[in-house]
N, C-alpha and C positions, 0 to 999 in steps of 0.2 A: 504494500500500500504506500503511496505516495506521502508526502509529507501534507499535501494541499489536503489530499483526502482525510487524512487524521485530523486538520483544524477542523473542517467543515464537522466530523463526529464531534468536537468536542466543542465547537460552538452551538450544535446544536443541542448537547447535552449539558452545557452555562443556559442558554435560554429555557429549555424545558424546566430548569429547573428553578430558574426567577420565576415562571412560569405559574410553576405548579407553588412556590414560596408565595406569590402574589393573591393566588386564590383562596390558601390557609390564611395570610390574612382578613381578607374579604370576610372567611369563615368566621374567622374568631371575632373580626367587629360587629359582625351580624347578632352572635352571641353575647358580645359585652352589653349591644344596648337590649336585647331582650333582657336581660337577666336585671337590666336598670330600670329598667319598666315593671320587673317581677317585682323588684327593693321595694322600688316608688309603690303598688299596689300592695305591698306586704306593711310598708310604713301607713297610710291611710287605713287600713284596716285596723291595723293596732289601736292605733290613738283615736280610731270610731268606738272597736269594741271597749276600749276602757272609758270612754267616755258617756255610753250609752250604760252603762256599771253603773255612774255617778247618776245617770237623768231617769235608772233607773228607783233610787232610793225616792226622788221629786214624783216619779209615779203611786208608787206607794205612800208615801205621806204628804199630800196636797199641802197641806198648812204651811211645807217648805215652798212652794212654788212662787207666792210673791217677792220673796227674798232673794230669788235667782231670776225668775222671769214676771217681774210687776205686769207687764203686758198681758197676759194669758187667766190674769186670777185677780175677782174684787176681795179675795180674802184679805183681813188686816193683817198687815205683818206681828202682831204682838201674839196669836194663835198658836207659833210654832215655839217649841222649846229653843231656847238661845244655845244651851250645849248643843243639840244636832245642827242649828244652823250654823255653828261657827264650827262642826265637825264637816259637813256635807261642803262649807266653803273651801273650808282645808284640799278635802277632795278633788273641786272642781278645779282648783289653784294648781295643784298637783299635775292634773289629766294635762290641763293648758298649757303650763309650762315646758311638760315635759312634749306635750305635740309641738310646740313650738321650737324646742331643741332637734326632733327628731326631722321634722318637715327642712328647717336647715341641712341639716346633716344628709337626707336623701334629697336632693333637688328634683328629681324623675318626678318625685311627690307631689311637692309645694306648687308644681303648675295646674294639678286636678282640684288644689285644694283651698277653699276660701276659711281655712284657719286663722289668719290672721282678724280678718274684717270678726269671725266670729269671736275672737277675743276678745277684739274692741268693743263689741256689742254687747256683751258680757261683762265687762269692766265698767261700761258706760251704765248701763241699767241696775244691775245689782250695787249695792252697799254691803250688801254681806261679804263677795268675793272682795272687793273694791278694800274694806275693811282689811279680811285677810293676809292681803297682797303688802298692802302700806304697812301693816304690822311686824311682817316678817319678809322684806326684799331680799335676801341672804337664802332664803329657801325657795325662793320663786326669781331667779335673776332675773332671766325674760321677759318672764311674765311681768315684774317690777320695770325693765325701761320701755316695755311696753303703755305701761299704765302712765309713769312718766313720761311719756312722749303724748298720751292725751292728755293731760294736764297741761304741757307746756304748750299745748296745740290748739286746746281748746279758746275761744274767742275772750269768754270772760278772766281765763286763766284759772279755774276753779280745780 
């Protein structure tokens, strides 16, 4: 065999093989972003199911409900036991901050997901959460310069 003949084997055996190198990656990026799309759907579900825990206990004991959602209940807030509302706050502080951690941490997530606006709307309506959060920022980081950035945001400054 020729010397010519020998390059043309093994140039065709360099390209086959970027080739075939080209298509595994193809492959493996195909995979990366499914498997971010998995995260992201596996994040959302977490921070639902633990969350619907919490809005589970507000099912069960009504007299919590104006404390957490004044919109949905004419009950007076002085009904419910102040232990469980400042426990079920604890709770909701808890689910929020930590969805709010996790939704950072998974990006895939936080574009399906209107967590943030729900905090705010949460922070903004309740006093009970609203309470718990300002009591203790150190346990709720997030969730704390979240609620300070409505403060600082808000018109009256309140």
């Amino acid at each position: 065999m020729s010397s010519t003949a020998l390059s043309i084997v093994g140039a065709v055996g360099i390209i086959g093989s970027l080739l075939f190198a080209g298509w595994q990656a193809r492959a493996l990026a195909k995979q990366v972003g499914f498997q971010a799309t998995m995260n992201g759907v596996a994040t959302l579900y977490s921070v639902l199911s633990s969350l619907h825990n919490v809005q589970r206990i507000l099912a069960d004991d009504t007299s919590l409900v104006p404390h957490f959602s004044p919109e949905r209940s004419s009950m007076p807030l002085d009904e419910a036991d102040p232990a469980k509302v400042q426990m079920v706050a604890a709770m909701y502080a808890d689910v929020l901050n930590i969805g709010l951690h996790m939704l950072s941490a998974v990006p895939e997530a936080k574009a399906e997901s209107a967590w943030e606006p729900y905090c705010n709307d949460l922070l903004t309506k309740s006093s009970a959460l609203k309470a718990e959060v300002a009591g203790k920022p150190w346990g709720y980081p997030r969730l704390s310069r979240l609620a300070n950035s409505l403060t600082t945001n808000s018109p009256a400054g309140e």
